[in-house]
C-alpha positions, 0 to 999 in steps of 0.5 A, a space after each residue: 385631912 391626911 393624902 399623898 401626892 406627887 412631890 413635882 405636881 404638888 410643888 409646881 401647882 402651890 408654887 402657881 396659887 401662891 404668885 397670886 397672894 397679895 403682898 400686904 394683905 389687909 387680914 392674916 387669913 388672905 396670906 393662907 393657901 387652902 388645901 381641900 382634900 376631897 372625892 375630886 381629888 386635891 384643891 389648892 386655893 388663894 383669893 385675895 377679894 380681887 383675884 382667885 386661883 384655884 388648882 386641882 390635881 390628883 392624889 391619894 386621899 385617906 382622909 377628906 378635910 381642909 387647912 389653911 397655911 401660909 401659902 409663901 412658907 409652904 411655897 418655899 417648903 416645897 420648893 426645898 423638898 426632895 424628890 419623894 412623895 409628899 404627905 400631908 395630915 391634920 395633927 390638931 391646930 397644925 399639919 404635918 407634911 412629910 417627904 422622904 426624911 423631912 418633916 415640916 410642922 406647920 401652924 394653920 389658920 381658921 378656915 371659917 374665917 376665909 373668904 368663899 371664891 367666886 364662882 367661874 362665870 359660863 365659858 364665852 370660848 376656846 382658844 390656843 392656850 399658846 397664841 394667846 399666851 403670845 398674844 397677851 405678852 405682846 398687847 401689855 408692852 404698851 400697858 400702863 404702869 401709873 396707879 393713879 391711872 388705874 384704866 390705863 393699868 388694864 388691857 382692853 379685851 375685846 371679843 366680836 365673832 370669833 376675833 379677839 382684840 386686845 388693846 393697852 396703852 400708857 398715853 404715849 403708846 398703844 398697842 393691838 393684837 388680834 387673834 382667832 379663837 372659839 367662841 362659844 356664841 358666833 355672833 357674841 360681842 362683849 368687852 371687858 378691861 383686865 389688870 394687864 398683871 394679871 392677865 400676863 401672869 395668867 396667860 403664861 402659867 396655862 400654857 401646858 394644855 392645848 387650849 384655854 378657856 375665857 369665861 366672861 360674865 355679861 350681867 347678872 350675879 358674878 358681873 364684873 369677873 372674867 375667868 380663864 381654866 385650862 389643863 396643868 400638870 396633874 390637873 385644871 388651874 382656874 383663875 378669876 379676876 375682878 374687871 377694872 372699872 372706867 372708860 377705857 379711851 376710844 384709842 382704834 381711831 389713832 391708827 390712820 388708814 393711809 400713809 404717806 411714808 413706810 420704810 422697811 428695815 431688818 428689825 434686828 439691825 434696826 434694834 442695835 442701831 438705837 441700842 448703841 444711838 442711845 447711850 450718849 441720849 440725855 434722859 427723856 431725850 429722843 432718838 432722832 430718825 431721818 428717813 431718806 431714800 433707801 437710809 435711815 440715819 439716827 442720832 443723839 445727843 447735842 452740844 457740847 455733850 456725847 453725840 451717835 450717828 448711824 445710818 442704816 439701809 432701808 426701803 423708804 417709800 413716800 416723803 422725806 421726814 425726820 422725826 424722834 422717839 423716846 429710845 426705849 418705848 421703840 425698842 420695847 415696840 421692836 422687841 415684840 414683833 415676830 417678823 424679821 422685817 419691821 414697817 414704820 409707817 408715818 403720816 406726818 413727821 409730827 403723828 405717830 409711827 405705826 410699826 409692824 412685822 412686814 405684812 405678807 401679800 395675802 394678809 388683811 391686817 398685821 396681827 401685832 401694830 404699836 402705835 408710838 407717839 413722838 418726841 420734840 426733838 431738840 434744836 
């Protein structure tokens, strides 16, 4: 194996294979990054049995071969390296990489040894690698961290038509996105439940091309992989993942239709009103919320302890009501919506709020709606 490649090319697209390395892999050989010199150019590999990532890029290749390195060592190696052109080449059990004056020796691993990538399931469709990127940030505010709960760790993805839904929830809130794309089967409805990490780390590293593929296997051999391909600097990047297992909760039927109070409030001002509300809240206290005509007042804290009180102007349609919120799930709501303008829609005081941008006029449905359960306020 011996080629030469573009120093910023080859150490954006190691720096992007190796992110997927597990931390403690259960072998050696799943801590190594393959390289694969060939006709098509340069193959940069990880896999770890549960997701792959595979990178293509263009360079000179004198030699066809294979080697397998540690991937979080050549990842800081090229990160350090200067701006020349990079040179590679087998030199019996080890490879040598070259760029400018430094030299790097680097020990190699077996390649017979490493496990065989899954294959990319067909294509389901297309779409705007940016708005999904956006999309996919926004769904995993609400996704679960609890590894005990691993379906909660995941984000529900649902495909009808040509909608995307995406769902995620921890129990104590719950998110739904939805988005245009192009399916490569109109009438197509499949779901799938994907590791919310991966999905984030996946869809904010394909963002350089105008669109990202979505491949998600149906039946059959590869059951269970959902894969996303679009373009990069100096070539395609590909990732797999391995579908979670487990019912995800039938969570749609918690919006409710109707409401009976909705106040409109400027997001911003709302944001640094619980900011400050907060920082005399106990821990796992709420933020009290008492919504009035025309104001929302909120408060903290109680007894003989630090207290906050604040009001600040809103728009409040329906009935009067006063409830509470953990204050940092509620900001975290707040902080991903787009619109200037928030909605806070109750059916009750004891039920969920549902927040959302301020839906235009000719707008069905809002893109982006958290749903976040209340907290017991204290007496």
């Amino acid at each position: 194996m011996k080629f030469r490649v573009d120093r910023d090319v080859f150490a954006d697209a190691v720096a992007w294979a190796a992110r997927s390395l597990p931390v403690r892999p259960s072998t050696p050989v799943l801590s190594g990054l393959l390289i694969e010199a060939g006709h098509e150019g340069l193959v940069l590999s990880t896999f770890d049995y549960e997701t792959s990532a595979r990178a293509t890029l263009s360079a000179e290749v004198a030699d066809e071969g294979k080697a397998l390195v540690s991937g979080r060592l050549l990842a800081d190696i090229c990160r350090s390296l200067p701006a020349k052109p990079v040179e590679m080449v087998i030199d019996g059990a080890r490879v040598s990489l070259t760029c400018g004056s430094a030299r790097f020796s680097l020990q190699t691993m077996p390649v017979e040894d490493y496990p065989t990538l899954p294959d990319m399931p067909t294509a389901t469709g297309t779409v705007d690698s940016a708005e999904f990127a956006h999309a996919v940030v926004q769904a995993v505010t609400a996704a679960g961290k609890d590894d005990m709960l691993p379906v909660l760790t995941g984000v529900r993805l649902e495909i009808e038509g040509s909608t995307i839904s995406l769902l995620a929830t921890d129990r104590f809130r719950l998110s739904l996105r939805e988005l245009q794309w192009n399916p490569r089967t109109p009438d197509e409805t499949v779901a799938a439940l994907v590791p919310a990490k991966v999905l984030a780390d996946t869809a904010k590293s394909l963002t350089s091309g105008s669109e990202v593929t979505i491949a998600l296997s149906s039946g059959g051999a590869g059951e269970g992989i959902i894969g996303f391909e679009g373009a990069a600097a100096g070539g395609i990047r590909r990732t797999t993942t391995r579908l979670l297992d487990g019912e995800f909760p039938k969570v749609r039927s918690l919006f409710p239709n109707e409401h009976l109070t909705t106040a409109l409030v400027d997001k911003g001002s709302l944001i640094e009103s619980v900011k400050r509300v907060a920082l005399v809240a106990e821990r796992n206290t709420a933020v009290q919320m008492q919504f009035n005509d025309g104001v929302i007042t909120l408060d903290a804290g109680s007894g003989d302890e630090a207290q906050a009180s604040e009001s600040i102007e809103a728009t409040v349609n329906g009935e009067s009501l006063t409830t509470g919120f953990n204050p940092q799930f509620l900001l975290d709501g707040l902080g991903a919506i787009d619109e200037a303008v928030v909605e806070l829609a109750f059916t009750q005081a004891s039920k969920p709020v549902v927040i959302s941008g301020q839906p235009a006029e000719d707008a069905a449905d809002p893109g982006f709606r958290y749903l976040l359960m209340p907290r017991r306020l204290l007496s």
